[in-house]
C-alpha positions as CSV (number, residue, x, y, z in Angstrom):
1,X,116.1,89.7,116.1
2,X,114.6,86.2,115.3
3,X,111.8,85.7,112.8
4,X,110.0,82.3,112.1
5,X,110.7,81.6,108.6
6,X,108.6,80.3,106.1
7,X,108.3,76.3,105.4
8,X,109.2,76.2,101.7
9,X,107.0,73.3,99.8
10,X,104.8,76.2,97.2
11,X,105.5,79.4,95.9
12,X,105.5,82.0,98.6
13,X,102.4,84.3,98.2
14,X,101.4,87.9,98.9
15,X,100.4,87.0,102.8
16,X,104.2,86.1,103.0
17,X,105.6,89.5,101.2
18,X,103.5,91.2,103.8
19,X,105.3,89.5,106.9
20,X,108.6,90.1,105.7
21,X,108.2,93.6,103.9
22,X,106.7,94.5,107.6
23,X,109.9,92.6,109.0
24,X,112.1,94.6,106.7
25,X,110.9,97.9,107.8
26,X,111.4,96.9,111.7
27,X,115.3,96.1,110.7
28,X,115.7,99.3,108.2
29,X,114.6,101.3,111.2
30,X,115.9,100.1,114.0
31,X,119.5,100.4,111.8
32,X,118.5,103.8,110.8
33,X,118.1,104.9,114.1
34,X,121.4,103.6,115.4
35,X,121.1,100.1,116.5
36,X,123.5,97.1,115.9
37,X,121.3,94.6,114.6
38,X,122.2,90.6,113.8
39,X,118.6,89.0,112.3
40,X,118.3,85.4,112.2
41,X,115.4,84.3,109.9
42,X,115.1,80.3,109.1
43,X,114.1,77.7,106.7
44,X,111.8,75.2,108.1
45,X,113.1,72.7,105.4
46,X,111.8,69.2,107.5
47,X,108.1,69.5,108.0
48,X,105.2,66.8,107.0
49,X,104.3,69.2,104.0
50,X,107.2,68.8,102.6
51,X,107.1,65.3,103.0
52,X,104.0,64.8,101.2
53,X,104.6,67.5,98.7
54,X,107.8,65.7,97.8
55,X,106.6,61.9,97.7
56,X,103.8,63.1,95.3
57,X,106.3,64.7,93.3
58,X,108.7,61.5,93.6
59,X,111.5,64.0,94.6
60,X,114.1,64.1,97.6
61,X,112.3,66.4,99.9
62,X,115.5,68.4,100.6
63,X,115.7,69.0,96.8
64,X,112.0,70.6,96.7
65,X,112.4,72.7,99.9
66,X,115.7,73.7,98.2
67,X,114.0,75.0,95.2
68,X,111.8,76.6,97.0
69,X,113.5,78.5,99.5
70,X,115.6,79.7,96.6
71,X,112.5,80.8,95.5
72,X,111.7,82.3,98.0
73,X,114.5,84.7,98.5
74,X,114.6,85.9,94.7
75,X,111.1,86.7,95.7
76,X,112.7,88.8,98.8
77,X,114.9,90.2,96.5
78,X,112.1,91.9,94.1
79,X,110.7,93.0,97.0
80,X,113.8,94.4,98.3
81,X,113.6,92.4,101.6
82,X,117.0,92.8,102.8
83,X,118.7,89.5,103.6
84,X,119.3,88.2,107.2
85,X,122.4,88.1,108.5
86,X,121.9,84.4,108.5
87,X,119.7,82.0,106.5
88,X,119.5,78.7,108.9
89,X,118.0,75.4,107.7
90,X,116.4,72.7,110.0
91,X,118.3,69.8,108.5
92,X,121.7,71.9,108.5
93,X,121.0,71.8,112.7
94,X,120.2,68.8,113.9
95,X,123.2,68.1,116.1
96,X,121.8,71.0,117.9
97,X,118.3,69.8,118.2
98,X,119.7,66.9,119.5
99,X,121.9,68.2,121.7
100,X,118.8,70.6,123.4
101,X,116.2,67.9,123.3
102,X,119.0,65.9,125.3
103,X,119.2,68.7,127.8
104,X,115.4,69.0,128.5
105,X,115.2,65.3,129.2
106,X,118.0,65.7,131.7
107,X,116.8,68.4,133.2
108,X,113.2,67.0,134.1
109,X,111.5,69.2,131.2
110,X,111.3,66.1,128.2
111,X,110.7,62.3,128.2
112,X,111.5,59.9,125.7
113,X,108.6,57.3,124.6
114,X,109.4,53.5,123.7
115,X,108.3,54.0,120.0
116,X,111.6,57.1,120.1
117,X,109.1,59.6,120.3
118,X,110.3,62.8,122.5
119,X,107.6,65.0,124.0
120,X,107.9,68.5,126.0
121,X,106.4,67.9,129.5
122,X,103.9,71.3,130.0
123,X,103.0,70.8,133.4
124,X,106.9,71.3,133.9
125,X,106.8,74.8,133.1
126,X,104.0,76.7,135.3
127,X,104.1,79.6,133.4
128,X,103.1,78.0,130.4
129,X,100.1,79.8,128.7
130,X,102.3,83.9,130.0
131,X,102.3,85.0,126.0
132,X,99.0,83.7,124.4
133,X,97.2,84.5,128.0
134,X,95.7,81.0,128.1
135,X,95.1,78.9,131.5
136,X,97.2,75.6,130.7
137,X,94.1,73.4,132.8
138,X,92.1,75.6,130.7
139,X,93.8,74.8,127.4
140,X,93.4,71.0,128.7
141,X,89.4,70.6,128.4
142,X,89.1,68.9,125.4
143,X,92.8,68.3,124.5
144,X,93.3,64.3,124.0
145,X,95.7,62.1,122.8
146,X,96.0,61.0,119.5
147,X,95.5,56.9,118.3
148,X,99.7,56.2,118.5
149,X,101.0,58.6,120.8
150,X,102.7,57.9,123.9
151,X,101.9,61.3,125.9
152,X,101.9,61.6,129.3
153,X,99.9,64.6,129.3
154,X,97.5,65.7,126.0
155,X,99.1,69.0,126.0
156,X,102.5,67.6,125.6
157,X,104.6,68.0,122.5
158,X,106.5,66.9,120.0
159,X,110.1,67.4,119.8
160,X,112.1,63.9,118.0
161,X,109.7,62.3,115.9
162,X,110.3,58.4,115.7
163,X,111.4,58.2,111.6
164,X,108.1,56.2,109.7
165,X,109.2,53.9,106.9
166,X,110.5,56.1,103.8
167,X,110.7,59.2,105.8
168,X,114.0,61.5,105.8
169,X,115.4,60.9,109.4
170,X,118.5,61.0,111.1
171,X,120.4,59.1,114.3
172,X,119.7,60.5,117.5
173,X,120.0,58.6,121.3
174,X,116.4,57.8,120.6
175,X,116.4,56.2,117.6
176,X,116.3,57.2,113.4
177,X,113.7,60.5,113.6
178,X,113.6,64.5,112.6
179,X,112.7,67.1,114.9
180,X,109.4,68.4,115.7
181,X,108.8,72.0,114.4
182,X,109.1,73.8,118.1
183,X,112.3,73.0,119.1
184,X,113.6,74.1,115.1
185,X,113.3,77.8,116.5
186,X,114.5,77.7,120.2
187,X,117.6,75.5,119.3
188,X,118.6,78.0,115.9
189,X,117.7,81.1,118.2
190,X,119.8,79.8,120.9
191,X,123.2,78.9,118.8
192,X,122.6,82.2,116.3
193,X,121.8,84.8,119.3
194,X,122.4,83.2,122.8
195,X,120.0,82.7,125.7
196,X,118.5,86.2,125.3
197,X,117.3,87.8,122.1
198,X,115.7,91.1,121.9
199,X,113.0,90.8,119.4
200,X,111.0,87.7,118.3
201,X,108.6,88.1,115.8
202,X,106.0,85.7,113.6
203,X,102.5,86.2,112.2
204,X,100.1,86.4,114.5
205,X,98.8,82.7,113.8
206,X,102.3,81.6,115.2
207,X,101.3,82.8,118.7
208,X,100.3,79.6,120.2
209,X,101.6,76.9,120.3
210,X,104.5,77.8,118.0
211,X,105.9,80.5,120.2
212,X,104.3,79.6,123.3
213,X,106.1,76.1,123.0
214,X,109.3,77.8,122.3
215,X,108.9,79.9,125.2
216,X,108.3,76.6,127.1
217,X,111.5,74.8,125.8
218,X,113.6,77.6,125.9
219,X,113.6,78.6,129.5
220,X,113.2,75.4,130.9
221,X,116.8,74.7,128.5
222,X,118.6,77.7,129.6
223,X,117.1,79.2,132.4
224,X,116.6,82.8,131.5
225,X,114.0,84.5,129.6
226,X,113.4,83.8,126.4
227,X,112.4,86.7,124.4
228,X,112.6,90.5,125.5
229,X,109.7,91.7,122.6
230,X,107.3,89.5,120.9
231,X,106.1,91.1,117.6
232,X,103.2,89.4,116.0
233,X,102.0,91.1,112.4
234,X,98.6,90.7,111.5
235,X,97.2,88.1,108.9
236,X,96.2,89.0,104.9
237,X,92.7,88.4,104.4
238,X,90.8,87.2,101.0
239,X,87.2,87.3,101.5
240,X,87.6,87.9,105.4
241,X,89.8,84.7,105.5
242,X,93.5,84.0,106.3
243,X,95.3,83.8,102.7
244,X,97.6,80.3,103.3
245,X,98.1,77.4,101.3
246,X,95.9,74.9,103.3
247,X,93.1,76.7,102.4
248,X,94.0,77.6,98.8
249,X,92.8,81.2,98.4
250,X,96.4,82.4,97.7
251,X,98.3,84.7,95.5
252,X,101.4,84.5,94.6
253,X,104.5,86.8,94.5
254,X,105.6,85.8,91.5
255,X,101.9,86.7,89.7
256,X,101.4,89.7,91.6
257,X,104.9,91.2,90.4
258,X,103.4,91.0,86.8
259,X,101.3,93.7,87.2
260,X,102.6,95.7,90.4
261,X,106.0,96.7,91.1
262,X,107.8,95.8,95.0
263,X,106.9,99.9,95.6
264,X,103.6,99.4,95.1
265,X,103.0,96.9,97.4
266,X,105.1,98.3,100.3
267,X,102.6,101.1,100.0
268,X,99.8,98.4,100.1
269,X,101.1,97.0,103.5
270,X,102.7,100.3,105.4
271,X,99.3,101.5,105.0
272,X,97.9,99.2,107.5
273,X,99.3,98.8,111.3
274,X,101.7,95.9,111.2
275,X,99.7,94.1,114.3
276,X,96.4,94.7,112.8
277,X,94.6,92.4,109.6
278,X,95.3,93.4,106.0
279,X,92.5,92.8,103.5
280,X,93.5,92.0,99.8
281,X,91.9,93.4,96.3
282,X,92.7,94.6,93.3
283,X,91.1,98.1,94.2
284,X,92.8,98.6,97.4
285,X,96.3,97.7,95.8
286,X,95.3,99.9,92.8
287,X,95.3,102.8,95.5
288,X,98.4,101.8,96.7
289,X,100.6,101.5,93.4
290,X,98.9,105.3,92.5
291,X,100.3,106.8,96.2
292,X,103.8,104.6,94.8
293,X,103.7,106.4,92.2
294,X,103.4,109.8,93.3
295,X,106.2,109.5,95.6
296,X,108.2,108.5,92.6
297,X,107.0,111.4,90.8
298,X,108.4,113.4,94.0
299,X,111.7,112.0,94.4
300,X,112.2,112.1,90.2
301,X,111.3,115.8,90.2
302,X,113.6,118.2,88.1
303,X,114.9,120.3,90.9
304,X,117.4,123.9,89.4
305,X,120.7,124.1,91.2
306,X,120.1,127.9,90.1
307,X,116.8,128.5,91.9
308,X,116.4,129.3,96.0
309,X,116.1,126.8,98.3
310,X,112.6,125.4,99.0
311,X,110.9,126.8,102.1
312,X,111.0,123.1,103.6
313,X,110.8,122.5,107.1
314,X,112.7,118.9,106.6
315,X,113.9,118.7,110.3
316,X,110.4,118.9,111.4
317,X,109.4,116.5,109.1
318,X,111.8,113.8,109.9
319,X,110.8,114.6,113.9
320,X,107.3,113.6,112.7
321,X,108.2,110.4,110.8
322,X,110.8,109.4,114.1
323,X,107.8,110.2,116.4
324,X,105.2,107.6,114.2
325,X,107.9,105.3,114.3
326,X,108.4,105.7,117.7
327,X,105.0,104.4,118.3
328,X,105.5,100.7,117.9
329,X,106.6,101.0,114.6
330,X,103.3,103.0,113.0
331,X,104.3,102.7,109.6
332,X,100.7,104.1,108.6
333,X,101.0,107.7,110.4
334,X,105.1,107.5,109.0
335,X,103.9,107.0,105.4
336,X,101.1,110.0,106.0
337,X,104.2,112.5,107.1
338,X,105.9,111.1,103.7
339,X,102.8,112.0,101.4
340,X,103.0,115.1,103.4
341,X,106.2,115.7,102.4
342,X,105.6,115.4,99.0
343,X,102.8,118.3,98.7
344,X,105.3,120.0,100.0
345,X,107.8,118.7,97.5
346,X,105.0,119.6,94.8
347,X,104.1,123.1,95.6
348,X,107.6,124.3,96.1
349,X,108.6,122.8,92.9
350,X,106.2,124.6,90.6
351,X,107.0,127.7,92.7
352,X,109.9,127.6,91.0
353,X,112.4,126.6,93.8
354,X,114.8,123.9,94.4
355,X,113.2,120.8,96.2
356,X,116.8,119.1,96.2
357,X,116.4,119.0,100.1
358,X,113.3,117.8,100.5
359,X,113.7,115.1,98.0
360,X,116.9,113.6,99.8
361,X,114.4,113.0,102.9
362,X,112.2,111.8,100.9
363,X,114.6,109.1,99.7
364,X,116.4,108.7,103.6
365,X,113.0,107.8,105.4
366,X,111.4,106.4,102.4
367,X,114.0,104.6,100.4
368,X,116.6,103.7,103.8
369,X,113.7,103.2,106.2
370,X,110.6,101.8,104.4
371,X,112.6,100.3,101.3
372,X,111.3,101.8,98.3
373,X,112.9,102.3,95.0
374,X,111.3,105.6,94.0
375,X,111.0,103.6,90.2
376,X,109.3,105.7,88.1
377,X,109.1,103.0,85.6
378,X,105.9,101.3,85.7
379,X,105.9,98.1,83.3
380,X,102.1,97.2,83.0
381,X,100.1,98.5,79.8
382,X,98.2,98.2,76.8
383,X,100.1,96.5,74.5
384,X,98.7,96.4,71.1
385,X,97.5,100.2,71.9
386,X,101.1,101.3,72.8
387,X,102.3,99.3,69.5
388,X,99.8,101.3,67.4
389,X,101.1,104.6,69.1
390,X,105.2,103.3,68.5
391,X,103.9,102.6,64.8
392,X,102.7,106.0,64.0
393,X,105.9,107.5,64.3
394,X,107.2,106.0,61.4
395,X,106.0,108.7,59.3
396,X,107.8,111.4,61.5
397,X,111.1,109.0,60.3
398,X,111.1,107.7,64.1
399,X,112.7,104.6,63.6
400,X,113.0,102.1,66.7
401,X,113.5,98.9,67.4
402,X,114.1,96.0,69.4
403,X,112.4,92.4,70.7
404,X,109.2,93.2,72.7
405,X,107.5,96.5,73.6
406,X,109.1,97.2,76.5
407,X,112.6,97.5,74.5
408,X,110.5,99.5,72.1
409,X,109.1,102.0,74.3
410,X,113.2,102.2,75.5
411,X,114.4,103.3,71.6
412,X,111.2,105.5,71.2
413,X,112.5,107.2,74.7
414,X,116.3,107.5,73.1
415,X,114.7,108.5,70.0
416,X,113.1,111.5,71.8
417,X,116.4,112.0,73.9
418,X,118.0,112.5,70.3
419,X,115.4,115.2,68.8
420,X,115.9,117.1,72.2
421,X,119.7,117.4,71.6
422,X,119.5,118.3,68.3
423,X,116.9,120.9,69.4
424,X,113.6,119.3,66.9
425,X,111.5,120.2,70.3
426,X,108.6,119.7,67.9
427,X,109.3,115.6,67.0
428,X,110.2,115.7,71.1
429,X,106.8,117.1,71.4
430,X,105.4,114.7,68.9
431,X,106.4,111.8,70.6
432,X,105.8,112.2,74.1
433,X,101.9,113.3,72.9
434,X,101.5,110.1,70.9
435,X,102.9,108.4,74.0
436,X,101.1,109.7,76.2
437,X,98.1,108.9,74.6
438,X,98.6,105.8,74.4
439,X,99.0,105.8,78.1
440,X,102.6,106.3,78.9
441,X,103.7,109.2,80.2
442,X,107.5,110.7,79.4
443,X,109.0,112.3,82.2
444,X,111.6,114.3,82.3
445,X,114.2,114.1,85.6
446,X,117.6,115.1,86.7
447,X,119.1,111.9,86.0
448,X,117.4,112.0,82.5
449,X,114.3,110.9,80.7
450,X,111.6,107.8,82.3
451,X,108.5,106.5,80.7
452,X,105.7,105.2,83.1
453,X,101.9,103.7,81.8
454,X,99.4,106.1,83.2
């Protein structure tokens, strides 16, 4: 499985998490349900954005897309993105580039110009158009060539860029250049996964040209078919408009993840159809981090070994979720069966009976399959009123301490822990009303005692 990567110049924002958190889920399942997997997913660390970025900056552009792709993957990691098995950067491949822009010229598909540009000939490659369903004489009505370029055809491309004075570039048979962004995919897919991979996916803006040109330059290369699956995820929408960086209505991981957690947000996206658009607000991802949060509540339930058995039909359950899955990956109707399961959960609980079951499904297609954490910790709150609520337990000789409210909130929680060993249920009782009227709720779990704002 190849995904394009992102092109690391800016912070990556929320459009991004929901690419790769849909991405994720693909991989978690397709593990899940047996497969052998090897995903590729790539820097794009030579590109004119990064350029510019970095000569404003005064900066060696390989140091800023660096940063950034470091960036980038802690990002991943608070979203609990699993990693791919392999992390390939443009500049770390250019002797491959080379080597498959050499091939297409030998093989009729390329041509070099006398300023060391290299172009893609289309007009070699009749089916070009197949994915994006366009006619290529079509796509030619308006196309034209650009004041410098040395096209034979305007709906040629790019694949060696002739180096420009204070560019990064390296040596290649056609002079000092960097490769086009096209042939960055096929050549990375082609010496990570072979001639064939199964699965290809991007955002939906990626369909043409990026992936129509890489279906182009691939075959013609090798011969065989390209990709077996394209899978194209829908775009995030602000305003009903893409959310990017060229147009500047973005958010950013790193902000968002100060007031939601990576739960919260993978409820956000699995609530829409990974093919279809995603529209961001506050409101909507409100609703989200509350259906996180009962399915923490659900897995963190106190469940008595002593009790009977729920009466929970969990193989029929986890036929339901396979069956949305099933469905090109219908991670909306999955995450229904889930919230399903967790009435269940619910009811059976305050019946009386153990839901120990029921909550290790919960976890398997939830936590394995759609990479949540099940945290019933959430960190956003009123501050100065949870402060007040901490400072009124002085005179119950609750002493706490520690360096911000957050590490307050964790002595006040061992404090309580304390009073219910030594049986004082009624400072216990104390606390977790002040608490909770401060708007954090105590809960109590089989792996001990969790706070959460409410």
């Amino acid at each position: 499985m190849y995904v394009c990567g992102i092109t690391p110049y800016a912070d990556a924002h929320v459009g991004h998490a929901m690419s790769y958190i849909n991405f994720d889920v693909v991989r978690r399942y397709l593990k899940y349900r047996g497969y052998k997997l090897r995903s590729i997913q790539n820097f794009t660390d030579v590109d004119d954005k990064i350029i510019n970025r970095a000569k404003r900056n005064g900066e060696d552009p390989l140091v800023l897309s660096r940063r950034y792709s470091d960036s980038f993957n802690q990002d991943m990691q608070l979203l609990n993105v699993l990693p791919s098995d392999v992390q390939p950067r443009v500049s770390e491949e250019i002797p491959e580039i080379i080597e498959m822009v050499s091939g297409l010229i030998q093989k009729g598909h390329a041509y070099p110009t006398a300023s060391g540009d290299v172009y893609f000939s289309v007009t070699s490659m009749p089916s070009y158009g197949k994915l994006s369903n366009r006619n290529l004489e079509e796509m030619k009505v308006g196309a034209r060539v650009e004041i410098g370029e040395e096209k034979i055809d305007p709906m040629d491309f790019a694949l060696w860029k002739a180096a420009k004075e204070g560019e990064i570039s390296w040596s290649s048979p056609w002079g000092r250049g960097r490769p086009g962004w096209h042939i960055e995919c096929s050549a990375m897919a082609l010496k990570y996964l072979g001639e064939e991979i199964t699965i290809h996916g991007g955002g939906h803006d990626l369909v043409f040209p990026h992936h129509e040109n890489e279906i182009a330059q691939s075959e013609g290369y090798t011969g065989q078919p390209f990709a077996r699956w394209w899978m194209h995820n829908g775009l995030l929408q602000m305003n009903n408009e893409k959310m990017s960086k060229s147009i500047g209505n973005i958010i950013i991981i790193k902000d968002i993840l100060r007031k939601y957690n990576s739960d919260d947000l993978r409820v956000f996206v699995l609530s829409s159809h990974y093919r279809k658009p995603l529209s961001y607000s506050e409101e909507i991802l409100d609703s989200a981090a509350k259906g996180a949060a009962r399915l923490a509540s659900a897995a963190n339930l106190y469940h008595n070994p002593q009790c009977l058995p729920a009466e929970i039909n969990t193989q029929e359950i986890s036929n339901k979720f396979i069956e949305a899955m099933d469905d090109d990956i219908n991670a909306p109707r999955a995450l229904a069966v889930l919230f399903d399961l967790v009435r269940e959960i619910n009811r059976e609980q305050a019946a009386g009976r153990n839901v120990k079951n029921a909550q290790d499904l919960l976890r398997e297609l939830g936590g394995n399959v759609f990479g949540l954490k099940f945290a019933i910790t959430n960190m956003y709150f009123d501050e100065a009123k949870v402060s007040m609520a901490i400072e009124s337990l002085i005179e119950y000789g609750v002493q706490v301490e520690g360096q911000n409210v957050q590490r307050l909130l964790d002595s006040v929680l061992s404090r309580r822990i304390l009073a219910k060993q030594v049986k004082d249920f009624t400072l216990a009782d104390i606390i977790r009303r002040r608490m909770l009227e401060a708007g954090i709720e105590i809960i109590d779990t089989t792996d001990g005692s969790h706070w959460r704002a409410v």
